[in-house]
ChimeraX commands (.cxc) that place a marker at each C-alpha (Angstrom):
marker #1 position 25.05,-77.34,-101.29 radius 0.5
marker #1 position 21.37,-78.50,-101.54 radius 0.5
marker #1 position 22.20,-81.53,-99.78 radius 0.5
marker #1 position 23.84,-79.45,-96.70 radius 0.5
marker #1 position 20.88,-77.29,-96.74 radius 0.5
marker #1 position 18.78,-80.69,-96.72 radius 0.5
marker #1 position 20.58,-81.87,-93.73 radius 0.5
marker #1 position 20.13,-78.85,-91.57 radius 0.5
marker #1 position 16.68,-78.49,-92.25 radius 0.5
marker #1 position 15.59,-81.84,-91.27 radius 0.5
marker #1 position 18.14,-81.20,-88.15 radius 0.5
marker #1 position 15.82,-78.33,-87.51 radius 0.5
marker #1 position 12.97,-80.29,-87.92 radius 0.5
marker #1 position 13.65,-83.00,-85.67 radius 0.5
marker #1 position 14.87,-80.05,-83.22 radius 0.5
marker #1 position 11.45,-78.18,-83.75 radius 0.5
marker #1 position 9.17,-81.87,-83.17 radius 0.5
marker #1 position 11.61,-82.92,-79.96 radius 0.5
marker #1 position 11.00,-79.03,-78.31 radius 0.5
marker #1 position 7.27,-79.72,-79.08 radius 0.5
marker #1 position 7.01,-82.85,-77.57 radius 0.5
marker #1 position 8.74,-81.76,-74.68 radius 0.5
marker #1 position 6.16,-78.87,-74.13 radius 0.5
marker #1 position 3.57,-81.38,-74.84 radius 0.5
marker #1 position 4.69,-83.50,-72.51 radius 0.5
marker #1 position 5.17,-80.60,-69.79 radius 0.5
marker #1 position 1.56,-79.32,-70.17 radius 0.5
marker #1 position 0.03,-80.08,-67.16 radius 0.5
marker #1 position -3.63,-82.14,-66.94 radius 0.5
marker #1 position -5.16,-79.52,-65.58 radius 0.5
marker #1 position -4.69,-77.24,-68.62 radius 0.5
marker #1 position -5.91,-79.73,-71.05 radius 0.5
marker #1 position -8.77,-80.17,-69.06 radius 0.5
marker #1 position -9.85,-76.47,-69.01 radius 0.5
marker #1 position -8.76,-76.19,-72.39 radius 0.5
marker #1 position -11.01,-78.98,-73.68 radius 0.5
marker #1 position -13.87,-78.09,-71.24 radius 0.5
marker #1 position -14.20,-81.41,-70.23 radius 0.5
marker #1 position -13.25,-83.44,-67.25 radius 0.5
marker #1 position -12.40,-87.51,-68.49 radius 0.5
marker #1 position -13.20,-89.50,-65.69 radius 0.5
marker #1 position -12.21,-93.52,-65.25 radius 0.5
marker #1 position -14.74,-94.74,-63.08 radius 0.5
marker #1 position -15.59,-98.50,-62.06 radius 0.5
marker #1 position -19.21,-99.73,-63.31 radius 0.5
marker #1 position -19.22,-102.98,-61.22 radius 0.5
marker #1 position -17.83,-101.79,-57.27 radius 0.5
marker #1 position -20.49,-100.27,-54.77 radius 0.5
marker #1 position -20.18,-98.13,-53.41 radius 0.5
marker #1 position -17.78,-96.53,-55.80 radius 0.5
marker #1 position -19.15,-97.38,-59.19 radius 0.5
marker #1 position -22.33,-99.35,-60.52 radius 0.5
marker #1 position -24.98,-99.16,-62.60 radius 0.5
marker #1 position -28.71,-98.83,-61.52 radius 0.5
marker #1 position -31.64,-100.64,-62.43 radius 0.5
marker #1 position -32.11,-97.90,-65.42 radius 0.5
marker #1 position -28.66,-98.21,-66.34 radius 0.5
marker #1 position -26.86,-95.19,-65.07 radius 0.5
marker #1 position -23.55,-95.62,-63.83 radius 0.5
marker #1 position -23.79,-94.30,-60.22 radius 0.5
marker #1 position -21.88,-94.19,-56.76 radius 0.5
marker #1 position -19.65,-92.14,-54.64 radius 0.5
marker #1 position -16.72,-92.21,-56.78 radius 0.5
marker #1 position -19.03,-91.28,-59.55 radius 0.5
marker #1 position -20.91,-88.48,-57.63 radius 0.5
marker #1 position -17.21,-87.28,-56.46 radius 0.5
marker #1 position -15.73,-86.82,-60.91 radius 0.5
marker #1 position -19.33,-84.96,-60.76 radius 0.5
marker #1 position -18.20,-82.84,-58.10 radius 0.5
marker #1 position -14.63,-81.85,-59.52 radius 0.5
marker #1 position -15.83,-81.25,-62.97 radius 0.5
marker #1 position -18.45,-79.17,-61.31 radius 0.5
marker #1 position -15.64,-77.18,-59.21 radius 0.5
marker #1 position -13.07,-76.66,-62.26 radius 0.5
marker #1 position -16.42,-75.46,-65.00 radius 0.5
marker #1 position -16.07,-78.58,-67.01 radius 0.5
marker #1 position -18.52,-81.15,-68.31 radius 0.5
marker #1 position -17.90,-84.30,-66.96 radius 0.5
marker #1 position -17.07,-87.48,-69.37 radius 0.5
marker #1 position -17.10,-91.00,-67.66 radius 0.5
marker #1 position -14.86,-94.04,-69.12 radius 0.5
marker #1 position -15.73,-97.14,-67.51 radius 0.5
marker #1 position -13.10,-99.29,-66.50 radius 0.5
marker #1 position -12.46,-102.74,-64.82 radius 0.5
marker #1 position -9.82,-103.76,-62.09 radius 0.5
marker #1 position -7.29,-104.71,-64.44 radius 0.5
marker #1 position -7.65,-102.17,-66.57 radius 0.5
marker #1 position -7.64,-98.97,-64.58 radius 0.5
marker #1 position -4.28,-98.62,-64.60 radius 0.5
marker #1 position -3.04,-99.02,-68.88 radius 0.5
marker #1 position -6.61,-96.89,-69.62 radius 0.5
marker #1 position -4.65,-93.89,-67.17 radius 0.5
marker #1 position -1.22,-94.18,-68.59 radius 0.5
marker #1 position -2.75,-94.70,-72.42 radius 0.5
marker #1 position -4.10,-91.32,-71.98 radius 0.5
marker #1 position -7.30,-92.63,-72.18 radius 0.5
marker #1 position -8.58,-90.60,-68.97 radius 0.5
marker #1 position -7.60,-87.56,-67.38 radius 0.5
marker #1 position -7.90,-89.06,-63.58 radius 0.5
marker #1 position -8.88,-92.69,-62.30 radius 0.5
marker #1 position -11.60,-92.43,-59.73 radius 0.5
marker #1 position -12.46,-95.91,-59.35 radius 0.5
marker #1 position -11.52,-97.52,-56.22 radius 0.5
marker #1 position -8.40,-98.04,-56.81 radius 0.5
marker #1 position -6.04,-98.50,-54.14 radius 0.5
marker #1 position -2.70,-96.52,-53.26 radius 0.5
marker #1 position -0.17,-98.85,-52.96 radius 0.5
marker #1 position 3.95,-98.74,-53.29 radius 0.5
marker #1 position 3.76,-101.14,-56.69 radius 0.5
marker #1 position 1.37,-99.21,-57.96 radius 0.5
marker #1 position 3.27,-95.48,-57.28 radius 0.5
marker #1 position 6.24,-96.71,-59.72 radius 0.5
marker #1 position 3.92,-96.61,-62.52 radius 0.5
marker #1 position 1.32,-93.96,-61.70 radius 0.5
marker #1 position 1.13,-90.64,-58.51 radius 0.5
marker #1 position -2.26,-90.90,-56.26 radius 0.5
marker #1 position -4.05,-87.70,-54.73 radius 0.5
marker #1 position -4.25,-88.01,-50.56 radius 0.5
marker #1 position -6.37,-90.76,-49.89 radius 0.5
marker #1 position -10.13,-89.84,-49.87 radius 0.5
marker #1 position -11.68,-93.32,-48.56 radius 0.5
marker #1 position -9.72,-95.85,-46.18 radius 0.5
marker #1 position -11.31,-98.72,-47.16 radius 0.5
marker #1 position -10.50,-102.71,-46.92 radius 0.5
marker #1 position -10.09,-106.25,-48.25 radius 0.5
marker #1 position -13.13,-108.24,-46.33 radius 0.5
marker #1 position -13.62,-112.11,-46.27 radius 0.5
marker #1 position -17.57,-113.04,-46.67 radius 0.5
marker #1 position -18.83,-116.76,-45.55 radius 0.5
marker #1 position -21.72,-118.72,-44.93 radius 0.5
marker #1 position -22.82,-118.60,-41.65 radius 0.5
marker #1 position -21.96,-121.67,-39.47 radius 0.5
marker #1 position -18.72,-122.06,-41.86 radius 0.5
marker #1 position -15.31,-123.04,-40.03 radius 0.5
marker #1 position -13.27,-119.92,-41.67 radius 0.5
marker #1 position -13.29,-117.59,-39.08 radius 0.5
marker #1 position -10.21,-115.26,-40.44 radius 0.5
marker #1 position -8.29,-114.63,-43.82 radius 0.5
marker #1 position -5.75,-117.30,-42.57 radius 0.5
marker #1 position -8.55,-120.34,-42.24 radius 0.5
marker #1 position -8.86,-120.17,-46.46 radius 0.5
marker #1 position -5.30,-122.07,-46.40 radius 0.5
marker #1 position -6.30,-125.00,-48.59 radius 0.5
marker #1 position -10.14,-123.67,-49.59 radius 0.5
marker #1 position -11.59,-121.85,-52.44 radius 0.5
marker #1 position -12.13,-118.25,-52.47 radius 0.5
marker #1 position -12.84,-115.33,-55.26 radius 0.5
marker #1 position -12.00,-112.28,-55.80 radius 0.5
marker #1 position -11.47,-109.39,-58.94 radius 0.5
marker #1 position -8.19,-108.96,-60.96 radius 0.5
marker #1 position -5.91,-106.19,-60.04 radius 0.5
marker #1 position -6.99,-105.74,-56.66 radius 0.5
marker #1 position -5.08,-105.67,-53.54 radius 0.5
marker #1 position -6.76,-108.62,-52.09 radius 0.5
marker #1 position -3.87,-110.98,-54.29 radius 0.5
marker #1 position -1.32,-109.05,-51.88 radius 0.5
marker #1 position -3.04,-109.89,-48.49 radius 0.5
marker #1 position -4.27,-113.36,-49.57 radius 0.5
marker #1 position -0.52,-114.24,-50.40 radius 0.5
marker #1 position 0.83,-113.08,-47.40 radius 0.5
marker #1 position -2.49,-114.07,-44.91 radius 0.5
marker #1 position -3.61,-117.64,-46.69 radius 0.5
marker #1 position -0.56,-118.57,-49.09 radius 0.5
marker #1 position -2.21,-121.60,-49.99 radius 0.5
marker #1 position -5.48,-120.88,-50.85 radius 0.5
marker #1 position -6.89,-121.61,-54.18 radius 0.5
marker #1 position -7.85,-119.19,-55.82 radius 0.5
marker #1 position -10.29,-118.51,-58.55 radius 0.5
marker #1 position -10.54,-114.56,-60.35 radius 0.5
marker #1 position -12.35,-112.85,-62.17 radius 0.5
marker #1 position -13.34,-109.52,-64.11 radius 0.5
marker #1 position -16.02,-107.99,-61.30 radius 0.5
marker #1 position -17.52,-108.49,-58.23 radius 0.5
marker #1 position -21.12,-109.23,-58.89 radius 0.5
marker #1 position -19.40,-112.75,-61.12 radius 0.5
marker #1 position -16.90,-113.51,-58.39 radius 0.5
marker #1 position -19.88,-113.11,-55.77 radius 0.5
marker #1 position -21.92,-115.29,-58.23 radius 0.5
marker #1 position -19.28,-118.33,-57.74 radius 0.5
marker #1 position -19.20,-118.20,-53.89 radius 0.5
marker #1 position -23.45,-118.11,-53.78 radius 0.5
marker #1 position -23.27,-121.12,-55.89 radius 0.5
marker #1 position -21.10,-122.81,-54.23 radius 0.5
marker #1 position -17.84,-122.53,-56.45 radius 0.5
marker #1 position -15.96,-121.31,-53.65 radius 0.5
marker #1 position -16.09,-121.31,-49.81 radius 0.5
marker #1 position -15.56,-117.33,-49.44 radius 0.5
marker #1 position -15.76,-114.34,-51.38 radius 0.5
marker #1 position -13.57,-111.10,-50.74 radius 0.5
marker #1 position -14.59,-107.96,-51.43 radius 0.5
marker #1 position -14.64,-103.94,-50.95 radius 0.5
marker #1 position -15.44,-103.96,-47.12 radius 0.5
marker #1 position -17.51,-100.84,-47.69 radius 0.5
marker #1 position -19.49,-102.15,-50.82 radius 0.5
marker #1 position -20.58,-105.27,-48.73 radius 0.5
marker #1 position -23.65,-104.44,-47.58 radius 0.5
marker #1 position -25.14,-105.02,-51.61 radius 0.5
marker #1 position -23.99,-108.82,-51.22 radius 0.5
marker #1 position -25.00,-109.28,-47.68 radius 0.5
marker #1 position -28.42,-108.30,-47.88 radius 0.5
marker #1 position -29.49,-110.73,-50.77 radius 0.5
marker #1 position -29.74,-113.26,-47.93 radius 0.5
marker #1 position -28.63,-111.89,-44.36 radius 0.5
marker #1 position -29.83,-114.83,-42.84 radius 0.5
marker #1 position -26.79,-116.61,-44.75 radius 0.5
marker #1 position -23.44,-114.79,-45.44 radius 0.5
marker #1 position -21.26,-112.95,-42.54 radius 0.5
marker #1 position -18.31,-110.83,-42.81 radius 0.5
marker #1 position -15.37,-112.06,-40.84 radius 0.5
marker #1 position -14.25,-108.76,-38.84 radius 0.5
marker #1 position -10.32,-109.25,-39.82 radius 0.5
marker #1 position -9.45,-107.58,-43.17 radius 0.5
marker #1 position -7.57,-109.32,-45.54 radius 0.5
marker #1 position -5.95,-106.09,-46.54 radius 0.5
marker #1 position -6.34,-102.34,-45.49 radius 0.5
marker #1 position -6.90,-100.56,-48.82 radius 0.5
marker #1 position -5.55,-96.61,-48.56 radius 0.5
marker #1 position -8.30,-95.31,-51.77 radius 0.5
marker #1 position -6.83,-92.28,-53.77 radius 0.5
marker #1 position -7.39,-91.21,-57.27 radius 0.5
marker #1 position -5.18,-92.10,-59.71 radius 0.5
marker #1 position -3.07,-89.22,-62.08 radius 0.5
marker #1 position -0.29,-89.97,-64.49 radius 0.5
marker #1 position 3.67,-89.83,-63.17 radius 0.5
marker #1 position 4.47,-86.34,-62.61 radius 0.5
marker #1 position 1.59,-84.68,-63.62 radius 0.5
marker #1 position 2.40,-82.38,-60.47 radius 0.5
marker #1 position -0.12,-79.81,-60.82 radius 0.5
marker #1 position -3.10,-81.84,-61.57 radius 0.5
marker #1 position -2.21,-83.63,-58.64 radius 0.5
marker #1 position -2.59,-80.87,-56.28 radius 0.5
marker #1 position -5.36,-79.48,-58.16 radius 0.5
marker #1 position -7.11,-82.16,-57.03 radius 0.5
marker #1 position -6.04,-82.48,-53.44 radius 0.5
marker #1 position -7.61,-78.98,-53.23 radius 0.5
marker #1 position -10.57,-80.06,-54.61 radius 0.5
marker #1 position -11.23,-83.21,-52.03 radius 0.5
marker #1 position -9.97,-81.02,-49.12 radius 0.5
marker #1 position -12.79,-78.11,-50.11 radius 0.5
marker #1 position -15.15,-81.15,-50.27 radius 0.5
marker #1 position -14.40,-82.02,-46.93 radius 0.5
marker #1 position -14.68,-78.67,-45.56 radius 0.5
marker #1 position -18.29,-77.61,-47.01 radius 0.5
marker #1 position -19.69,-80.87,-46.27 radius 0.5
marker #1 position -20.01,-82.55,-49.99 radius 0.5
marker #1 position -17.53,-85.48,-49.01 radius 0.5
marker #1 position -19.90,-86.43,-45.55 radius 0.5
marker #1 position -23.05,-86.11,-47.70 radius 0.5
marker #1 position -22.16,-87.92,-50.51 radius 0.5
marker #1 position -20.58,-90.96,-48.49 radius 0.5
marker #1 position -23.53,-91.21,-46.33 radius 0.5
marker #1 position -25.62,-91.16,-49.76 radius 0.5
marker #1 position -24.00,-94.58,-50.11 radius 0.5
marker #1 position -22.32,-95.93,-47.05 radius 0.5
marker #1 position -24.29,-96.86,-43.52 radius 0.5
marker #1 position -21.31,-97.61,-41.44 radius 0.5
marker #1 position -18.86,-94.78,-40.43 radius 0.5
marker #1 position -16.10,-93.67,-42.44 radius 0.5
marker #1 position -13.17,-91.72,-41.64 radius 0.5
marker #1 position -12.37,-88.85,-43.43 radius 0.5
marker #1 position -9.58,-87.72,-45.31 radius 0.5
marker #1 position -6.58,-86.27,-43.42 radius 0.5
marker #1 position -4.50,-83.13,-45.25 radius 0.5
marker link #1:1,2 radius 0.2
marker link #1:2,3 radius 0.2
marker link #1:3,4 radius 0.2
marker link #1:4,5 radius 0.2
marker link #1:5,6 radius 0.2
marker link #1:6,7 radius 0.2
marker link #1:7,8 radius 0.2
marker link #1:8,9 radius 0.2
marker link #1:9,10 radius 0.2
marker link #1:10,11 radius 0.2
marker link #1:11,12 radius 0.2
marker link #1:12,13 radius 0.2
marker link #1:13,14 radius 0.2
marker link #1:14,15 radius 0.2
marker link #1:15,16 radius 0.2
marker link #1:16,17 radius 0.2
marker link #1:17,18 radius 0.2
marker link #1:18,19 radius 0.2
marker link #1:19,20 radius 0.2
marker link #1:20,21 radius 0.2
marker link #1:21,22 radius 0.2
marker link #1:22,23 radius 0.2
marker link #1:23,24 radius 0.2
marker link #1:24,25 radius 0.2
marker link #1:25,26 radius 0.2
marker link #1:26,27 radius 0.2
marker link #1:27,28 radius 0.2
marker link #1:28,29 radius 0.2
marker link #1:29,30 radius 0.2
marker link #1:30,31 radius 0.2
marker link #1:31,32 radius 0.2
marker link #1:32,33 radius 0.2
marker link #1:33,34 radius 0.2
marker link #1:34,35 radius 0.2
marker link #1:35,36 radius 0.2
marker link #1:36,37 radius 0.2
marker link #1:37,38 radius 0.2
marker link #1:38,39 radius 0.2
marker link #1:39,40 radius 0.2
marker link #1:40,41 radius 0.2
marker link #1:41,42 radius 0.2
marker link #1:42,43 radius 0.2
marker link #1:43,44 radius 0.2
marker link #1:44,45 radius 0.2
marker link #1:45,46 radius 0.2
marker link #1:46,47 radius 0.2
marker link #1:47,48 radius 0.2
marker link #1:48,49 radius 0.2
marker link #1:49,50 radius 0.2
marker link #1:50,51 radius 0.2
marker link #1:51,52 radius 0.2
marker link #1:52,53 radius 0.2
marker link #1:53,54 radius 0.2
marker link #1:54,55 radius 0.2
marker link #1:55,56 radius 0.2
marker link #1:56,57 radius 0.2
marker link #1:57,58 radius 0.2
marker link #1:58,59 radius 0.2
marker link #1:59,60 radius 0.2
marker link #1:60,61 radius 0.2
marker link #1:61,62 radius 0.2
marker link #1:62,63 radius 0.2
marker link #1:63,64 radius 0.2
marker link #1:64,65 radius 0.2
marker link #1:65,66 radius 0.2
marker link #1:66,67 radius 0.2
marker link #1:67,68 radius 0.2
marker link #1:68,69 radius 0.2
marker link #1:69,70 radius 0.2
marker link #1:70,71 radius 0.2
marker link #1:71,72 radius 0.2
marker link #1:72,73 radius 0.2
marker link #1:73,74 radius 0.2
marker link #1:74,75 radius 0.2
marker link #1:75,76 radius 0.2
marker link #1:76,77 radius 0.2
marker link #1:77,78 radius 0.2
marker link #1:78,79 radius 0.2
marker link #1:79,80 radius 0.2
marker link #1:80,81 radius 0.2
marker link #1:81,82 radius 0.2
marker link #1:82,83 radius 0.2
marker link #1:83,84 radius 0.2
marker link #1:84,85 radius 0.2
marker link #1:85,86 radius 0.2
marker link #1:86,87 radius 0.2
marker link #1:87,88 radius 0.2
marker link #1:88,89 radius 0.2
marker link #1:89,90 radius 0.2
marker link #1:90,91 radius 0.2
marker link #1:91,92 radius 0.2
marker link #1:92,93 radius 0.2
marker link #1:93,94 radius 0.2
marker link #1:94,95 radius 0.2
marker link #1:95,96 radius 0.2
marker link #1:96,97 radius 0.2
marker link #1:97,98 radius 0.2
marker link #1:98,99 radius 0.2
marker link #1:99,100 radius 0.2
marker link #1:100,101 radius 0.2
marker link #1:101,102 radius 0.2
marker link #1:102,103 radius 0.2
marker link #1:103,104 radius 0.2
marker link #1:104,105 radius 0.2
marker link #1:105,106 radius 0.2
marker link #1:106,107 radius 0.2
marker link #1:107,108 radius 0.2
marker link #1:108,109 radius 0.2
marker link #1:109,110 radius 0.2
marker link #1:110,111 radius 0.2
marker link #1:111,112 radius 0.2
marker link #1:112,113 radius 0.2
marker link #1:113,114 radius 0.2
marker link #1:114,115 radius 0.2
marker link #1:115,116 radius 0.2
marker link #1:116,117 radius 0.2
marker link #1:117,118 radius 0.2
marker link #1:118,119 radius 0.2
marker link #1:119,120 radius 0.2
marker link #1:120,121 radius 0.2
marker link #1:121,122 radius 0.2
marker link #1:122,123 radius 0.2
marker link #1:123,124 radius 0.2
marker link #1:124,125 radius 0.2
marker link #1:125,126 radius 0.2
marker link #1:126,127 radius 0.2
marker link #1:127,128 radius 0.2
marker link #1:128,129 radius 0.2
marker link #1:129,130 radius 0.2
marker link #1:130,131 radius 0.2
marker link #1:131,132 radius 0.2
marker link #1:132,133 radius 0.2
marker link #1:133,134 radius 0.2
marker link #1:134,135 radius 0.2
marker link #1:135,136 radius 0.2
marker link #1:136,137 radius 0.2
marker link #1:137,138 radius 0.2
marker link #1:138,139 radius 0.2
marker link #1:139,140 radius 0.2
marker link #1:140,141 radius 0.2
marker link #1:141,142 radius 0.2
marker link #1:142,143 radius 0.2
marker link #1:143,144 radius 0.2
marker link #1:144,145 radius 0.2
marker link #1:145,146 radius 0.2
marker link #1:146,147 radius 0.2
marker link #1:147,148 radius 0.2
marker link #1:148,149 radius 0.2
marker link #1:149,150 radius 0.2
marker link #1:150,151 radius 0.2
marker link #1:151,152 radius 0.2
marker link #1:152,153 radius 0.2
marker link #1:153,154 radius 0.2
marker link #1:154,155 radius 0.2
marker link #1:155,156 radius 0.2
marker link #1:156,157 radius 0.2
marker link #1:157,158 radius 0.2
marker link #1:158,159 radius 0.2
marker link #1:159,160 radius 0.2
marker link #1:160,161 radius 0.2
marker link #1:161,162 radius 0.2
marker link #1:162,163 radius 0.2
marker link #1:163,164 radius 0.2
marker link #1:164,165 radius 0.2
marker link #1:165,166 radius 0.2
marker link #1:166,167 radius 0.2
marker link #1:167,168 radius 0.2
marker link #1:168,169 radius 0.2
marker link #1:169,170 radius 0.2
marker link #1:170,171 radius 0.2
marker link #1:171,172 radius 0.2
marker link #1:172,173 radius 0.2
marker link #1:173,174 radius 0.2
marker link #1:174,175 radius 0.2
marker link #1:175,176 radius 0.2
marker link #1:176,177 radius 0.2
marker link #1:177,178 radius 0.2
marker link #1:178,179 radius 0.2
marker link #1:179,180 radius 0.2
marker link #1:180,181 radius 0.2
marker link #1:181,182 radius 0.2
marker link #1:182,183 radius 0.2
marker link #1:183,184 radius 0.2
marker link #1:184,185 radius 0.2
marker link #1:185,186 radius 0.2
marker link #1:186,187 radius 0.2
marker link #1:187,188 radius 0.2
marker link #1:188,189 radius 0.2
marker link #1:189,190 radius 0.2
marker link #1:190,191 radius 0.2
marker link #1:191,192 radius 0.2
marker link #1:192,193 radius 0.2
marker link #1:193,194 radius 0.2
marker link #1:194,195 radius 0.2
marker link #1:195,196 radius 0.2
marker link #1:196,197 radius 0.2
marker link #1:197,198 radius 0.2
marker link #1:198,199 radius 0.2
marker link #1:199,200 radius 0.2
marker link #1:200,201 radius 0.2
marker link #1:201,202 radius 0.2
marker link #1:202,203 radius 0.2
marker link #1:203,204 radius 0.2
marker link #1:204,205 radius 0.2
marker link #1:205,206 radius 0.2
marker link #1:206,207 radius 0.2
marker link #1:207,208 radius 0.2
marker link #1:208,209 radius 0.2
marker link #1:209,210 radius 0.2
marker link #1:210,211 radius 0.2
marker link #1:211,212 radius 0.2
marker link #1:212,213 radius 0.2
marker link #1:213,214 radius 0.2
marker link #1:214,215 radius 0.2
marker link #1:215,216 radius 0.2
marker link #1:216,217 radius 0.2
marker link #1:217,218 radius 0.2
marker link #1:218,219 radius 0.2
marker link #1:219,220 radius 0.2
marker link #1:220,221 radius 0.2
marker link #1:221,222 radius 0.2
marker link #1:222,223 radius 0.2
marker link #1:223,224 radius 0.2
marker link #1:224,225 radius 0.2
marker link #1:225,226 radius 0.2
marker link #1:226,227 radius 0.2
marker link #1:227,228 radius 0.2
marker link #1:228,229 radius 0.2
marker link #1:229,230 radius 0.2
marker link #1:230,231 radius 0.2
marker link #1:231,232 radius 0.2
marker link #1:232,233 radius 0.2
marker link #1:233,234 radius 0.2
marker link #1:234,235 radius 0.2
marker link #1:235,236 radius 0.2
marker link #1:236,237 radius 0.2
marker link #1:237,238 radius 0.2
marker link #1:238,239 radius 0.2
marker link #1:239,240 radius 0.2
marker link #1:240,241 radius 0.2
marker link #1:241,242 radius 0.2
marker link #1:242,243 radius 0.2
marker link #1:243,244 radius 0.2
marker link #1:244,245 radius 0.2
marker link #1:245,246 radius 0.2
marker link #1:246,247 radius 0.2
marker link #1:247,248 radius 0.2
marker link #1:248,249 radius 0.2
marker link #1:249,250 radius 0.2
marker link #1:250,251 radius 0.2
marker link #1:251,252 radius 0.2
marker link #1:252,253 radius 0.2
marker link #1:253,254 radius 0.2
marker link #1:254,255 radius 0.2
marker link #1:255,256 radius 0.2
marker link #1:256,257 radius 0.2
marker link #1:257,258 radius 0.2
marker link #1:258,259 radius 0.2
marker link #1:259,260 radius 0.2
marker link #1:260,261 radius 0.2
marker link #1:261,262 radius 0.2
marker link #1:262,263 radius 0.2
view
């Protein structure tokens, strides 16, 4: 008799913890963020425009300024988690952050593991050279050293643009920039928005070839099915747009036109 009793309660247990989890589980972002009172933002630390740190150390940008923004909009403080090419993506899906806003790129890999917002920045993949140098599109690095960061969609374009190219990676920009200025590698590819930074340490030097390796679509970054959150968000960028916060903030950052984001 005890024994049967003993079974059904732990049956009802186990019932009890799987109907929790499920409700866990089903509890959309968005709630847990209003709940907690704080928005938990992965944001990059070494991308201009999106994410950098300043001379006195503050991680800044328009990715940054845009978390800012949505916490702002939703009554939440905002919480920023730094995070690197490679390891946007496991910091999202550990729960680690609420939202990746960190120039990350929506692409069709990438949306069987984790759902984007509409894109917010159509960025791209740009080749830089020395000036006077014989690579005059992505194609021409066939055979010739070039860097570029981890997890970025440059690997995709480079494969498909310059198949034999050798290639050297690493963890962010400013190091991979560091190898082609020293003469590593023949080319560096980059953000084609956060060029500028690069370019101007010597404009008399480095170019941007005009072809992009890759056209990067830039969205943020939500956990599979987390539906509501999602949308939440969408609103958010599209009343950006419509007061005027999107324009001011990427012209905070960005000289060259950008197109904005299309509901």
């Amino acid at each position: 008799m005890k024994r049967s009793m003993f079974v059904r309660a732990a049956a009802l247990a186990a019932l009890l913890g799987t109907s929790l989890f499920a409700q866990a589980q089903s509890t959309s972002t968005l709630q847990t963020v209003k709940s907690r009172g704080t928005l938990i933002a992965g944001v990059r630390f070494d991308s201009p425009p999106y994410g950098f740190v300043d001379a006195a150390g503050k991680n800044i940008g328009f990715d940054v300024e845009f978390a800012e923004d949505i916490a702002k909009r939703l009554g939440v403080k905002l919480e920023l988690v730094r995070v690197t090419g490679q390891s946007r993506i496991p910091t999202l899906t550990a729960g680690k952050v609420d939202m990746l806003i960190a120039a990350i790129t929506k692409t069709a890999e990438r949306e069987k593991v984790i759902d984007f917002t509409t894109t917010y920045v159509t960025d791209g993949s740009a080749v830089v050279v020395r000036k006077g140098s014989p690579i005059r599109t992505p194609s021409d690095l066939n055979g010739r050293a070039v860097s570029f960061v981890q997890g970025t969609t440059a690997d995709a374009g480079l494969k498909e643009q310059a198949p034999q190219a050798v290639v050297t990676k690493f963890q962010e920009y400013p190091a991979a920039f560091l190898a082609f200025q020293q003469g590593v590698t023949e080319a560096f590819i980059g953000q084609a928005l956060g060029l500028d930074q690069y370019i101007k340490t010597d404009p008399s030097k480095y170019e941007v070839l005009p072809k992009l390796v890759i056209v990067d679509p830039i969205a943020i970054g939500v956990r599979k099915g987390d539906d509501e959150w999602r949308t939440a968000l969408d609103g958010q960028l599209k009343a950006m747009v419509a007061d005027g916060t999107w324009d001011r903030i990427i012209k905070k950052y960005v000289s060259t036109p950008v197109e904005k984001p299309k509901f």
